[in-house]
Backbone as CSV, one residue per row, in Angstrom:
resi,resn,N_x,N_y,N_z,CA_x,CA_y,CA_z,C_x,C_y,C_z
1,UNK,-1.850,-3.890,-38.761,-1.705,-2.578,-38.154,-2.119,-2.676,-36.694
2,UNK,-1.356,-2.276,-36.130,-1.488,-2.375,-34.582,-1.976,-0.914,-33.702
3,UNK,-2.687,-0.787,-32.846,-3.325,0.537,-32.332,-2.231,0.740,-31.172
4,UNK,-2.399,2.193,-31.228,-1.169,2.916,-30.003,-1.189,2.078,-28.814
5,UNK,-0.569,1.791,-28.313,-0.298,1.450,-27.120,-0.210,0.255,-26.904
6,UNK,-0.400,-0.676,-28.769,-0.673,-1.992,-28.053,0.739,-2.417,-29.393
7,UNK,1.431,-3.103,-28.910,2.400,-3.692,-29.219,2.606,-5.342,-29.849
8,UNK,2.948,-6.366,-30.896,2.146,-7.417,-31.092,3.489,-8.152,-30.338
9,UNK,3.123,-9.513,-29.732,4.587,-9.753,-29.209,5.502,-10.119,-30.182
10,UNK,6.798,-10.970,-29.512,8.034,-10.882,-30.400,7.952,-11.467,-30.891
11,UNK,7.487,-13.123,-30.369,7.550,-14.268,-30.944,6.182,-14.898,-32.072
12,UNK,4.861,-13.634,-32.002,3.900,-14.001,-33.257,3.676,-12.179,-33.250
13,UNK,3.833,-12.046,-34.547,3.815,-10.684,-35.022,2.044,-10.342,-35.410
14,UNK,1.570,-11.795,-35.601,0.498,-11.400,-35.685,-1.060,-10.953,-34.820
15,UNK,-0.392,-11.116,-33.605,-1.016,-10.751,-32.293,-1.280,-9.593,-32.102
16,UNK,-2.134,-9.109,-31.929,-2.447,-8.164,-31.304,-2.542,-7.549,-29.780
17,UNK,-2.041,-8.540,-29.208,-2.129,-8.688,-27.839,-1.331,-7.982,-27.182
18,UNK,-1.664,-7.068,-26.254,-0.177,-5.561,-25.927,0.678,-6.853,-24.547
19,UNK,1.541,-5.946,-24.681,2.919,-6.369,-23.948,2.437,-6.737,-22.545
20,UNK,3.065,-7.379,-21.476,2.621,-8.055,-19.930,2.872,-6.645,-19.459
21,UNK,4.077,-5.549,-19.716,3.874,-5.099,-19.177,2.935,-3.178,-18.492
22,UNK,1.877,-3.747,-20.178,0.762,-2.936,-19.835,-0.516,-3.606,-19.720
23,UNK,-0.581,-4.787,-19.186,-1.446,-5.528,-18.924,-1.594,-5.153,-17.509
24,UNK,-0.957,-4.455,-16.523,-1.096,-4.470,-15.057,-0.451,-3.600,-14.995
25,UNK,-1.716,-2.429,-14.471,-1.463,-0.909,-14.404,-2.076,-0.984,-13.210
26,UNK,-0.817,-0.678,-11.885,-0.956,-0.057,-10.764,-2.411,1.114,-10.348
27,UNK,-2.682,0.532,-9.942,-4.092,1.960,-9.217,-3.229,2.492,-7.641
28,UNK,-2.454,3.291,-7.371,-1.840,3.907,-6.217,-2.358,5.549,-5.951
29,UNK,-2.366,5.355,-4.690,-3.313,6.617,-4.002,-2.019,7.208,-2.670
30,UNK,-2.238,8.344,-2.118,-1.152,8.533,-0.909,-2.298,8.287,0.164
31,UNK,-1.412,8.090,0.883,-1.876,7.463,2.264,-3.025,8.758,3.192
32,UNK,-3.010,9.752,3.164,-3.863,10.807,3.072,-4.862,10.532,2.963
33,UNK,-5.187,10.256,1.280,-6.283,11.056,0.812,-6.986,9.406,0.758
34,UNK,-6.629,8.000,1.319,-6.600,6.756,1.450,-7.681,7.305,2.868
35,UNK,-6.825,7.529,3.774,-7.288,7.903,5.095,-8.721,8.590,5.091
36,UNK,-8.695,9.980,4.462,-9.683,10.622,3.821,-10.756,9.579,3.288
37,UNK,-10.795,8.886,2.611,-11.528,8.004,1.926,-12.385,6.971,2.663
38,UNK,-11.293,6.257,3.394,-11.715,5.349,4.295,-12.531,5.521,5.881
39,UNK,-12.207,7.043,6.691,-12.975,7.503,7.147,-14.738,7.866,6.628
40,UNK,-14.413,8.694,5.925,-15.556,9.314,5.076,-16.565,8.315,4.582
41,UNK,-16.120,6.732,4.503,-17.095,5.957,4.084,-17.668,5.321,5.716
42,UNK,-16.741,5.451,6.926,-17.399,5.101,8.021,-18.433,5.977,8.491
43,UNK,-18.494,7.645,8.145,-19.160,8.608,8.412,-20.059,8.425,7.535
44,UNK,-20.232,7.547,6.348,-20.888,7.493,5.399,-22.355,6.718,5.950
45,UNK,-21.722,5.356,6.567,-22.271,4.098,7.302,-23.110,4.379,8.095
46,UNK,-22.234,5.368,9.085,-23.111,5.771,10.082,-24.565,6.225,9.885
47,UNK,-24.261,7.380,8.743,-25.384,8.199,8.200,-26.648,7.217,7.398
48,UNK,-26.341,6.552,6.858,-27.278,5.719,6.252,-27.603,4.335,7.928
49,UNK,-26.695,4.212,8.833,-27.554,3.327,9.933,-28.423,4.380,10.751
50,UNK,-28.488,5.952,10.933,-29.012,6.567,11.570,-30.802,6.498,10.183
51,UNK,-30.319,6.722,9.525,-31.323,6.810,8.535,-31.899,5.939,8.323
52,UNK,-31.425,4.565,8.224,-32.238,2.847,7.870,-33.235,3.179,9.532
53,UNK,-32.384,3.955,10.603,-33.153,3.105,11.920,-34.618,4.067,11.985
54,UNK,-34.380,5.299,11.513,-35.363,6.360,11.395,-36.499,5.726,10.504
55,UNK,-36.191,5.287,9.544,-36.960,4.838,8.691,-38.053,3.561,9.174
56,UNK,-37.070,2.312,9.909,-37.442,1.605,10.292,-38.580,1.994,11.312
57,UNK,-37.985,3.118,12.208,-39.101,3.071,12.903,-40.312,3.990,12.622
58,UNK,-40.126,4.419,11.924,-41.139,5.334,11.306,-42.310,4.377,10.265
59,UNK,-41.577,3.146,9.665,-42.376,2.112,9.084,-42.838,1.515,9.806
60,UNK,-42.135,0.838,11.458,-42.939,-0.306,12.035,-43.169,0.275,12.846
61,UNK,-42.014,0.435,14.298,-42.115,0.440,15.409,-40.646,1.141,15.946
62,UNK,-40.493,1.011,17.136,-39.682,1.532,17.914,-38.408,-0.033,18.163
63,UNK,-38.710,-0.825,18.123,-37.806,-2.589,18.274,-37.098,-2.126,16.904
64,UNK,-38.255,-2.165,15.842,-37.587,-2.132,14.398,-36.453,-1.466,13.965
65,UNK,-36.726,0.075,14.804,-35.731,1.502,14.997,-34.520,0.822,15.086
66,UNK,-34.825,0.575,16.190,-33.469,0.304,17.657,-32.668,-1.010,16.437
67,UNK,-33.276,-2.084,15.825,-32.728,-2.896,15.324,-32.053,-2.528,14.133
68,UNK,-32.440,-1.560,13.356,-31.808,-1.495,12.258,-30.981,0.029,12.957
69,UNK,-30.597,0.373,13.947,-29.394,0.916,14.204,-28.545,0.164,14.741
70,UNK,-29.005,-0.897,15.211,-27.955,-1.910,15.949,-27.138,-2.868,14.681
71,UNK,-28.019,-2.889,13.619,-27.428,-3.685,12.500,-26.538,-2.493,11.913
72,UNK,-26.679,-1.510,11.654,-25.910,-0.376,10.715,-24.789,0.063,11.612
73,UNK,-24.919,-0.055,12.995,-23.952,0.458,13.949,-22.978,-0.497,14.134
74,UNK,-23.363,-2.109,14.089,-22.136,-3.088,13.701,-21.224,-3.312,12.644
75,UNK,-21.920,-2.806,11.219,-21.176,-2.627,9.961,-20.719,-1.712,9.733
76,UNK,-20.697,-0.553,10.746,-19.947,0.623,10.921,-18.527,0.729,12.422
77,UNK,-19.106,-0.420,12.894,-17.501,-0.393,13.792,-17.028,-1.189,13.365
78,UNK,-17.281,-2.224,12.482,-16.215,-2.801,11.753,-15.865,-2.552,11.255
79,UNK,-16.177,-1.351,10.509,-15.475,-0.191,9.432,-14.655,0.463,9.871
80,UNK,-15.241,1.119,10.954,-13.748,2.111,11.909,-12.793,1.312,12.134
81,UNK,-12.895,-0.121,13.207,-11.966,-0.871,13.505,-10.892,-0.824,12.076
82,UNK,-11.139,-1.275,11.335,-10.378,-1.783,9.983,-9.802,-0.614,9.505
83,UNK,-10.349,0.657,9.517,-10.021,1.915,9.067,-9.008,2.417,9.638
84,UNK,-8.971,2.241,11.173,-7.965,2.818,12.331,-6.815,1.975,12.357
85,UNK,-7.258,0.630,12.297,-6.144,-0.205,12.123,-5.243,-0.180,10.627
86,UNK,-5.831,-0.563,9.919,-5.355,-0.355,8.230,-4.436,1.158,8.079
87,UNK,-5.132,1.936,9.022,-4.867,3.387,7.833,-3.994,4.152,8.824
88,UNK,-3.893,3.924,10.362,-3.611,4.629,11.607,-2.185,4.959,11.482
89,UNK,-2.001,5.455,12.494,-0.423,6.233,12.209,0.509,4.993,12.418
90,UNK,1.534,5.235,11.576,2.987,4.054,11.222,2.495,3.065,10.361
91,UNK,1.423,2.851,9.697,0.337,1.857,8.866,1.153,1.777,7.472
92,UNK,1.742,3.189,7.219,2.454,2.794,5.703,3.775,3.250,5.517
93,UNK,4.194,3.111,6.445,5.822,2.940,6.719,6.657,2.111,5.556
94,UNK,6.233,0.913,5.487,6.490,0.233,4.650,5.890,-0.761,3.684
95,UNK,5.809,-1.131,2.352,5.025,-1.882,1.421,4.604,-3.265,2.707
96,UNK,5.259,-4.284,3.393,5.464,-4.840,4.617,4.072,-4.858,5.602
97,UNK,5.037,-3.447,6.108,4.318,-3.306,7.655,2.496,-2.968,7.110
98,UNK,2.619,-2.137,5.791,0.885,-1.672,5.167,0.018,-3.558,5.032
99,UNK,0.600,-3.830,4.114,0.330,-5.363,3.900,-0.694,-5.850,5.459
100,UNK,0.637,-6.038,6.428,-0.160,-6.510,7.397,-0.754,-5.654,7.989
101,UNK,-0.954,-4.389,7.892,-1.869,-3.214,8.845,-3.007,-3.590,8.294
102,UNK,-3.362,-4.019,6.874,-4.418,-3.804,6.387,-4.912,-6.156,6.872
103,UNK,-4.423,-6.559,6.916,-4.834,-7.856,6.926,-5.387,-7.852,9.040
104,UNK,-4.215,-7.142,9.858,-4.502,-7.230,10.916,-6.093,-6.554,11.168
105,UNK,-6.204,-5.532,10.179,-7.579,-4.807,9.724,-8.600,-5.300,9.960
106,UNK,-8.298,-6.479,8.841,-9.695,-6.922,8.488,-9.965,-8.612,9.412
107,UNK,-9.143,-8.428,9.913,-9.110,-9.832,10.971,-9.933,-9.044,12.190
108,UNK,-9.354,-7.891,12.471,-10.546,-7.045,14.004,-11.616,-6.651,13.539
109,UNK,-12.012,-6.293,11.984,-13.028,-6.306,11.443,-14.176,-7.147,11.692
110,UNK,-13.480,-8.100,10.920,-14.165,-9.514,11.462,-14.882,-9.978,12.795
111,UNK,-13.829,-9.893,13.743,-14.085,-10.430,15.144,-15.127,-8.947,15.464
112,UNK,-15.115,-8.140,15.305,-15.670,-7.135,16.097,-17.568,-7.298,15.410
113,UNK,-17.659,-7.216,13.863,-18.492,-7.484,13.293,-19.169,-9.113,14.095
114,UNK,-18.414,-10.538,14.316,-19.130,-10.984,14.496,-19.624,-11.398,15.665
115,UNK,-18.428,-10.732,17.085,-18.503,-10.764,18.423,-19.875,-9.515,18.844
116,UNK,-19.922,-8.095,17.912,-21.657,-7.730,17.769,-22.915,-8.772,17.831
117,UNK,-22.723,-9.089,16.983,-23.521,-9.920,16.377,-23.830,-10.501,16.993
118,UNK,-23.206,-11.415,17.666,-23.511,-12.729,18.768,-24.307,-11.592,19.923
119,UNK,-23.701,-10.539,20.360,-23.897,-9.968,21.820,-25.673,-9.657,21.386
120,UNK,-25.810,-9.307,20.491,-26.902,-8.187,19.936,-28.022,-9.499,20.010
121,UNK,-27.769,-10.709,19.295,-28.402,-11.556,19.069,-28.649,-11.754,20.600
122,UNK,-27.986,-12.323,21.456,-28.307,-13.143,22.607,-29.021,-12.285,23.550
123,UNK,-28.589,-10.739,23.533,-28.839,-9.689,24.636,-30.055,-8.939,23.938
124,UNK,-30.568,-8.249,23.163,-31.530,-7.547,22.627,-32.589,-8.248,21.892
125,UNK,-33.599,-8.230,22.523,-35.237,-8.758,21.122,-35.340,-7.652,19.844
126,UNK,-34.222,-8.172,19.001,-34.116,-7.534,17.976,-35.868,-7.956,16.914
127,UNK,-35.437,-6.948,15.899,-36.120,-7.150,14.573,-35.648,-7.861,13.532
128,UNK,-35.528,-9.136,12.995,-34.112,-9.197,12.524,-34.435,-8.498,10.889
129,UNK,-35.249,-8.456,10.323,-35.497,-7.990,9.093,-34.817,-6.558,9.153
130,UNK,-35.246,-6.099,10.147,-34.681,-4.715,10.207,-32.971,-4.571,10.215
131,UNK,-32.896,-5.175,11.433,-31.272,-5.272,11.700,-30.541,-5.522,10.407
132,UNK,-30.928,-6.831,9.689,-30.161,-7.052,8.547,-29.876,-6.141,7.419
133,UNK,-31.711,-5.664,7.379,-31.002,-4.605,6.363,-30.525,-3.664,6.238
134,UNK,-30.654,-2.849,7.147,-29.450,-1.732,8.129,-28.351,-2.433,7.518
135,UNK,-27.996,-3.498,8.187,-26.215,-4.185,8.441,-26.137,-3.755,6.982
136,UNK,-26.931,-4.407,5.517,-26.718,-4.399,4.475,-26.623,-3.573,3.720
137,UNK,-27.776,-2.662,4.003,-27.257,-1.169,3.656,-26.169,-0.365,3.949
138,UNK,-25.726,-0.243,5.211,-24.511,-0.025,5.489,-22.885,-0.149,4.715
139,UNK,-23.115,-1.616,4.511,-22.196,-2.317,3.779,-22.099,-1.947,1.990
140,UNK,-23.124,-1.898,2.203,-23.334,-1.372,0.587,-22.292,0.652,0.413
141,UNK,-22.932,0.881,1.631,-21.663,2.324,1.312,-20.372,2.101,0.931
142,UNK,-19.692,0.989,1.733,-18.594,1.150,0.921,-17.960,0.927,-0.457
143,UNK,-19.141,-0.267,-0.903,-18.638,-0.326,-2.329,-19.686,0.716,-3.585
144,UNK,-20.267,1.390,-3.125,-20.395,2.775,-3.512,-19.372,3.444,-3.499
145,UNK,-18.910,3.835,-2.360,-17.448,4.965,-2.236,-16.692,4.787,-3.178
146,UNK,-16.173,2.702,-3.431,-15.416,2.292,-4.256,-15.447,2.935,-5.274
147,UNK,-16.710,2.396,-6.150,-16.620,2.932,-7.609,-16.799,4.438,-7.658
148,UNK,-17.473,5.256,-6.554,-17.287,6.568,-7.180,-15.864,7.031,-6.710
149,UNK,-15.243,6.580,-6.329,-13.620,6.947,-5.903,-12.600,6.452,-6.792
150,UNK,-12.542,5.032,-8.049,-11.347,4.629,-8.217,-11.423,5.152,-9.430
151,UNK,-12.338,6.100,-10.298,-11.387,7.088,-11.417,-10.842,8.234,-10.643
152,UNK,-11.378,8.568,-9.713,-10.707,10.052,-8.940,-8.980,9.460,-8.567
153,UNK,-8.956,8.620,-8.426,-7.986,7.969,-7.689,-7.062,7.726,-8.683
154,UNK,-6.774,7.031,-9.927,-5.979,6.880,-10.360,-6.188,7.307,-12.220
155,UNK,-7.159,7.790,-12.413,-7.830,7.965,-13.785,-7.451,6.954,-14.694
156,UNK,-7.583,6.149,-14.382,-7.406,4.082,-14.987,-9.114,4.220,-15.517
157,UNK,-9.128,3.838,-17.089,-10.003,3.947,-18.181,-9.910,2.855,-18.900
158,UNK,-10.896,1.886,-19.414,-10.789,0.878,-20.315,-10.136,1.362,-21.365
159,UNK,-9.209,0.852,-22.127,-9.124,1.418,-22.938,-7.947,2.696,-23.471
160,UNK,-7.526,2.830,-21.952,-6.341,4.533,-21.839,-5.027,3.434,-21.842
């Protein structure tokens, strides 16, 4: 006896194993509420690097402050960069042109995240404990957003 949705294949009846082609269920969102999303987690970034630096300096010092906004403020323009680029107007024109909006993304992501980095390092007597964990906290918003966003997004359920 086989359960709804799952089909045994053709060639062993005794499988239970559902068909390839409900093995790979699309998660698709409109480009909107994508936009929506992907902003909202840079406004997200921000808010938690204004908050790591408050904190910081309220724990150590005023270096500590300044460092863990300089770390949360780099993992947040690499967020915008990637966001503006990925998501910006003509971005999903086509399956194509999205593909590379989102790869050209995360390539200025990159460079911007680690051309910070270098400047911050060589130019400012950072904290680095601080800085880092800013940067890390930061980073951590977005894969928060993730999981509280991808049942809103496509209501994909173990199991549905």
């Amino acid at each position: 006896m086989s359960s709804p949705g799952v089909q045994p294949r053709a060639h062993d009846r005794g499988s239970l194993e559902p068909l390839e082609r409900d093995l790979y269920k699309v998660l698709a969102t409109d480009l909107p509420q994508a936009r929506r999303l992907a902003f909202g987690v840079v406004l997200g970034q921000a808010g938690v690097a204004v908050t790591a630096a408050l904190c910081a300096w309220g724990f150590a010092d005023a270096r500590a402050g300044l460092s863990a906004l300089l770390g949360g403020g780099i993992a947040t323009a690499g967020s915008l960069a990637m966001a503006r680029l990925a998501l910006g107007s003509g971005a999903g024109a086509d399956a194509r042109s999205a593909l590379g909006a989102f790869y050209l993304g995360e390539a200025v992501k990159l460079a911007v995240v680690i051309g910070l980095l270098v400047v911050v390092l060589k130019v400012v007597r950072v904290a680095p404990l601080a800085m880092f964990a800013a940067f890390a906290a930061t980073l951590l918003v977005y894969w928060i957003a993730l999981l509280a966003a991808l049942p809103a997004l496509g209501g994909a359920r173990r199991g549905a």
